[in-house]
N, C-alpha and C positions, 0 to 999 in steps of 0.2 A: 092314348099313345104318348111315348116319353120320347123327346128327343137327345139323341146320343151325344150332341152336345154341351147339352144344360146337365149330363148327368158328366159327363166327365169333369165338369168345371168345381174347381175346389176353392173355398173360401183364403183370405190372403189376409198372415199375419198382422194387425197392426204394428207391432212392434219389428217388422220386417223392414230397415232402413233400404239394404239395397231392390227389395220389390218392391218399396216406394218410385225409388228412382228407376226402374224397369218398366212404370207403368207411364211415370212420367215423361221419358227420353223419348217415347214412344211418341211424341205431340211433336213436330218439327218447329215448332217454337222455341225451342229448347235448343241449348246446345252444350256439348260436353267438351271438357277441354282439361289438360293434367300441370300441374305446375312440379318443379323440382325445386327442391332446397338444399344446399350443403349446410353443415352447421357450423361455426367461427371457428370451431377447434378443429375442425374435417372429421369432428367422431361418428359423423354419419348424415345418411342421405337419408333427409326425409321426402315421400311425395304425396299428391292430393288428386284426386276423380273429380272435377265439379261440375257441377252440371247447373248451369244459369238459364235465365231468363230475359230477354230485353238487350240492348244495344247500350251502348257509348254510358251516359249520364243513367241513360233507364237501367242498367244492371242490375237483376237482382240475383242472388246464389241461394238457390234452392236443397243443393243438397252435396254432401262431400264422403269420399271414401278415400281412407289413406292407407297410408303401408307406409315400411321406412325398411332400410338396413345398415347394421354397422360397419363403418371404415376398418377394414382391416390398419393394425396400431403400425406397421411398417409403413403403409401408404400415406396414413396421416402425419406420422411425423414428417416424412420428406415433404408433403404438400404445406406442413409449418412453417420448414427447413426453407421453400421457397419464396413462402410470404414475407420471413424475416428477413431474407437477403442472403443470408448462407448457401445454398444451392443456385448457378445462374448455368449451369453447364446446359444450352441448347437441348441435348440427347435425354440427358437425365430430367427436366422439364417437361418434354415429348413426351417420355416412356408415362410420369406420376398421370401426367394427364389423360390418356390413354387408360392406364387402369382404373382410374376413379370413371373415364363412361364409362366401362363394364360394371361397374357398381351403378351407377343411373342406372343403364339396358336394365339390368336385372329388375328396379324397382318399378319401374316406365311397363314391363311383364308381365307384372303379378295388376298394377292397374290397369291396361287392356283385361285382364282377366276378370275383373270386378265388372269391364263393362261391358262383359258378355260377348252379343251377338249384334251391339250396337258400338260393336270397335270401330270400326270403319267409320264410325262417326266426330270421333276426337281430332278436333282441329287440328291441335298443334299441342306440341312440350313447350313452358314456357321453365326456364334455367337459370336460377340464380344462385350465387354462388359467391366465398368471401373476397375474390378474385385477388388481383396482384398490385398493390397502391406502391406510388412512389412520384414522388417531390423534389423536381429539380431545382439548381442554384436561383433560378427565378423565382421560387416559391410554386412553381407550375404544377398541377396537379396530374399524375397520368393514371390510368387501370387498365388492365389486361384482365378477362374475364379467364379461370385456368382452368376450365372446363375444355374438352377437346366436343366442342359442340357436333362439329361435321361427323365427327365419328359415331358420337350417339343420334344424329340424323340416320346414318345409315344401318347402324345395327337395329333401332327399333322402328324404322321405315315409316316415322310419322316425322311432320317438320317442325323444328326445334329454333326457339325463336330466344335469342341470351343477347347478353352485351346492353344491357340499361344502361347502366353510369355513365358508357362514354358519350352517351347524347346530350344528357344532361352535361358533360363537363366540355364536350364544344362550344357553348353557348353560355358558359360562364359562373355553371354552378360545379358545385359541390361531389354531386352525385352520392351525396350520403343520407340523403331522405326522403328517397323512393317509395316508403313504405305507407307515407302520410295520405296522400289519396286514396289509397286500396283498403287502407284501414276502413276510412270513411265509409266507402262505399259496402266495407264487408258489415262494420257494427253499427254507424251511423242512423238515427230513427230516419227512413227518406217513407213513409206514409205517403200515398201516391193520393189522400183525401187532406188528411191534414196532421204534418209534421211538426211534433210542437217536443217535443223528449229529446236536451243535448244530454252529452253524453260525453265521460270523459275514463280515457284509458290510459293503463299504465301495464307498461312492459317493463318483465322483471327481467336483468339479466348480470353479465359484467357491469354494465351501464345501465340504468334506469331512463326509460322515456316516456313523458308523459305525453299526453293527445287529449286536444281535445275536439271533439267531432260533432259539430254543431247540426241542428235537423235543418233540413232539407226535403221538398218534393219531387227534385231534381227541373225544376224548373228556372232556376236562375239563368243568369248569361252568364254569370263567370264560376269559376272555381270557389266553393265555398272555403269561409275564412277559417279552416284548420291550421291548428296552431299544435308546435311540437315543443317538447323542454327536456335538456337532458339534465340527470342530475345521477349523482352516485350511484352505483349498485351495490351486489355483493361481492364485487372482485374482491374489496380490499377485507373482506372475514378471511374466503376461500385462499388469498397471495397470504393471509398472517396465519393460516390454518397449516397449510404448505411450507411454511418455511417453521413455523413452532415443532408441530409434529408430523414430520414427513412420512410416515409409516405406516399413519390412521386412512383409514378410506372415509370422508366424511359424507358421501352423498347420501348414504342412506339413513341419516343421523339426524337431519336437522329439525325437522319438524319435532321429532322427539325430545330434541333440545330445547327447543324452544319451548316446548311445553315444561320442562320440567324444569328449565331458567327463570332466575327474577332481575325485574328492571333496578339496573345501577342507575341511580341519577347522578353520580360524579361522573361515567364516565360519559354520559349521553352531553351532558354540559360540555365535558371535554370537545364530542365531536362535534358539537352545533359551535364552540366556540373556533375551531379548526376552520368550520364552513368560512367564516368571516375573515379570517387571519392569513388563509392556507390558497394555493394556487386556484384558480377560473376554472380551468380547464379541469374536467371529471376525471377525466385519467389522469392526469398528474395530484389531483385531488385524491385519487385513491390510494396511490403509493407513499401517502402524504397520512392519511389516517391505518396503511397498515404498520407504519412504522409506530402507530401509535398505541397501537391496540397490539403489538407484540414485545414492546414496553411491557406495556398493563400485562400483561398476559406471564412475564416474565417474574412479575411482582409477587402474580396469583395465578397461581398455574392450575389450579383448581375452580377456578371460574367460569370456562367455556363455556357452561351451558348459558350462564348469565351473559355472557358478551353475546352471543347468540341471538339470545331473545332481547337483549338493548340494541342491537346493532340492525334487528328487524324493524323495531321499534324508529327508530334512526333516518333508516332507510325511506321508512312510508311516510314519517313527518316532511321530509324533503320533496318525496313528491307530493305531498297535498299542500305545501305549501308553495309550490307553482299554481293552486288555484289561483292568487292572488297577486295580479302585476306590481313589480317594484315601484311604480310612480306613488302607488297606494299605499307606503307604508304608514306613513302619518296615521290612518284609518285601519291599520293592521288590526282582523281579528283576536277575538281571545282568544279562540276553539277552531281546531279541522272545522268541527260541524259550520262555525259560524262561516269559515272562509268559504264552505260550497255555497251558501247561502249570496255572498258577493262575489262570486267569478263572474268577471266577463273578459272579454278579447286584450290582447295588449292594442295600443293605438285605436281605441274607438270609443266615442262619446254614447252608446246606446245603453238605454238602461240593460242592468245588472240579467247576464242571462241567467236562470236557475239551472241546476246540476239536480237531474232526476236518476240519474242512473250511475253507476260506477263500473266497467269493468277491470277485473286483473289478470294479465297473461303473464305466468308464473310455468317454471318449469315443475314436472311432480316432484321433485326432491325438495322445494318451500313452496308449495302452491297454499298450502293448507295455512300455513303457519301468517302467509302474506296476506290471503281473505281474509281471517282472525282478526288481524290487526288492523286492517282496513275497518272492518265493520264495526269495531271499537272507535275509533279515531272519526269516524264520519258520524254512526249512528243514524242518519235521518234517513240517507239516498241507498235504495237498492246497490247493495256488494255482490259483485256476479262473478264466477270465470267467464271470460270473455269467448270462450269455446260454447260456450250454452246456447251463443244467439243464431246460430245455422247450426242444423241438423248436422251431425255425422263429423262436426269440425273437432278437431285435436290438434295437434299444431297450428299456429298463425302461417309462419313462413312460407309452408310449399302454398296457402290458398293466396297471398300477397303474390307469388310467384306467378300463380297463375292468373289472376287479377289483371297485373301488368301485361301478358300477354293478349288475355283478352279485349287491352284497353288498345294496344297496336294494330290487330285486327281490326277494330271497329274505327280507328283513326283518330283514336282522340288523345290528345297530350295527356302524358302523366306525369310532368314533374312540376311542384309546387312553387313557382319563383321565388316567395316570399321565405322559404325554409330551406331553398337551395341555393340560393342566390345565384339562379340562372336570369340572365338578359329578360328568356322570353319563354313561355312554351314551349314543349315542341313533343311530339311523337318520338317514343323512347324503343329502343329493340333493336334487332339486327338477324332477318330470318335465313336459317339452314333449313335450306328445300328439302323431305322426305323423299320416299319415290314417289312417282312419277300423280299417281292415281293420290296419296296423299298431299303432294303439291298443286293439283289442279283443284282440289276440294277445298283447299286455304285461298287460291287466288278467286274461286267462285266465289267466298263466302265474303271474302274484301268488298270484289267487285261490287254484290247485290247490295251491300250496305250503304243509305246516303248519307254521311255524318251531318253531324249538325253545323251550321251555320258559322264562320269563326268572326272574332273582330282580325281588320283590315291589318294591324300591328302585327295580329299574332301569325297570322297567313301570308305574309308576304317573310 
């Protein structure tokens, strides 16, 4: 005799990412949670499904499902119009905000949909966003997050947890390097046996930042010694691109460029010699070499592809040359490869940690062209997309987003002192209640959790 339900039971794709996580969410060990990202330009809302493992330090992220939607181009330019200072009209503030959550609702929609029949299980939206900076005559730094968060609380009836920076900027930082912690904890080797694989990351964008993200068991007392470095991006191709040939749509070109470009060495000299001569500051650094490179450009108007592929070139030598602190120059490598070979931390006497791994967060328009050249320039250490090392991940930002919320939940600080130049720690966030049944399932899950232990400075 057969039973009817071993005959109804049908075998489950391997390659089936979210039956993975359908079987998994199913272990109350687990917990699911959605992160939101805006993107710098407001071109669109990206978001993430993750679904983790473990509390506070023990985090692990098991598994991610994303979606995204584009910023309709009306709503973005005003949401521009308001970061630049041009728009401050109260009403017209209200209304951009307002319609960019309905653009969140919508994507916060399609990810309840992803998580089926274990929606009710999603903690929280965690909301980040390029929000509203400004610097008064004191130098004082303020942010206003321009998400209308209450409102996307209430439309997709889950609590919605935004406002990072201002915590960190009560206490004396920055609020510009939130991303340092969650990095770690997303790509960081933490081997729960034995964690011996650092690891260092580079995100490609306007601005270039590297990381580097030391292993860890998650057994330490304090914050492991992550260390960030900003240094050029590709603004200044894209601002000399834009102001040379305003007509061209270059996003879908460059890789191609790249390939079919050869490296200048006069004008790579030129930009390394710019590094040394030309302003600190990376933004002011950039308007500084697009001036330069639309010169050149002006000279040879037929060169693009080769500035292109020098300027990638350019770009990656500046970040692998943060593997190597400036006290060290005396002992400056010859070679990329030799510098990973000597990286270690800025300010520490410990021998030299080795660099086994590489990753690079690139958007698809140079993802390709930027591994390339990594892999050239290093040669020894694994070159990776940095989306390779969790299942299901594609974008960084919305799972950083949700990272940070998760790290509020569970009570533990996330901002870096040493990179933000806050005082002290502290528990970053600011929760918009859902209803009623999704707000009691956020204070229960607080509740049940006992964080870890703090020192006596950081807790009082």
């Amino acid at each position: 005799m057969k039973f009817p339900i071993f005959q109804n039971r049908s075998p489950q794709d391997p390659e089936d990412a979210l039956g993975r996580m359908d079987r998994a969410v199913d272990d109350r060990h687990h917990r699911l949670s959605a992160g939101l990202s805006v993107s710098e330009e407001f071109k669109s809302v990206q978001g993430a499904l993750v679904l983790t493992q473990g509390n506070g330090k023990f985090l692990r992220i098991k598994h991610v499902v994303e979606s995204s939607l584009p910023i309709p181009e009306s709503v973005a330019i005003g949401c521009r119009e308001v970061v630049e200072g041009s728009i401050k009209d109260v009403g017209t503030v209200s209304q951009l905000a307002s319609d960019l959550a309905e653009i969140q609702a919508n994507v916060i929609e399609h990810l309840k949909c992803q998580a089926g029949r274990y929606v009710d299980r999603v903690l929280a939206v965690s909301l980040s966003d390029p929000g509203v900076w400004d610097r008064d005559f004191d130098g004082k730094i303020s942010y206003s997050s321009f998400s209308d968060a209450a409102k996307l609380a209430e439309i997709c009836g889950v609590s919605v947890i935004d406002s990072y920076p201002s915590r960190d900027l009560a206490v004396g930082g920055t609020g510009k390097t939130l991303e340092s912690l969650p990095y770690w904890m997303m790509l960081a080797d933490r081997n729960s046996k034995i964690a011996s694989q650092s690891r260092f990351l580079v995100s490609i964008g306007s601005l270039c930042h590297s990381y580097y993200l030391p292993a860890s068991d998650g057994l330490d007392a304090d914050v492991p010694l992550v260390q960030r470095y900003p240094t050029v991006g590709v603004s200044f191709l894209e601002l000399c691109f834009e102001q040379q040939f305003p007509n061209i749509d270059w996003n879908t070109r460059w890789n191609q460029m790249y390939v079919d470009g050869l490296l200048v060495d006069e004008l790579l000299r030129q930009w390394q010699q710019a590094v040394g001569t030309g302003p600190d500051d990376p933004v002011e650094l950039s308007t500084y070499l697009a001036e330069m490179t639309g010169s050149y450009l002006q000279e040879y108007p037929d060169q693009i592809s080769n500035v292109v592929r020098t300027g990638i070139r350019f770009i990656s030598e500046q970040c692998v040359g943060k593997l190597v602190p400036t006290e060290d120059q005396q002992d400056a490598p010859e070679s990329p490869a030799q510098a990973v070979s000597q990286f270690r931390i800025h300010d520490q006497n410990d021998p030299p940690a080795m660099l086994s791994r590489f990753l690079v967060d690139a958007p698809n328009r140079f993802e390709a062209a930027f591994l390339n050249q990594f892999s050239q320039l290093l040669g020894d250490p694994q070159v990776a997309p940095a989306n390779e090392v969790i299942d299901g991940m594609g974008d960084l930002q919305p799972v950083v987003a949700a990272v940070l919320g998760l790290l509020h939940i569970d009570q533990m600080p996330a901002n870096v002192p040493w990179l933000s130049g806050a005082d002290c720690q502290r528990i970053l966030g600011r929760v918009n209640p859902g209803r009623p049944s999704s707000w009691r399932q956020l204070i229960r899950a607080m509740a049940d959790f006992q964080p870890a232990p703090m020192k006596l400075k950081d807790a009082i």
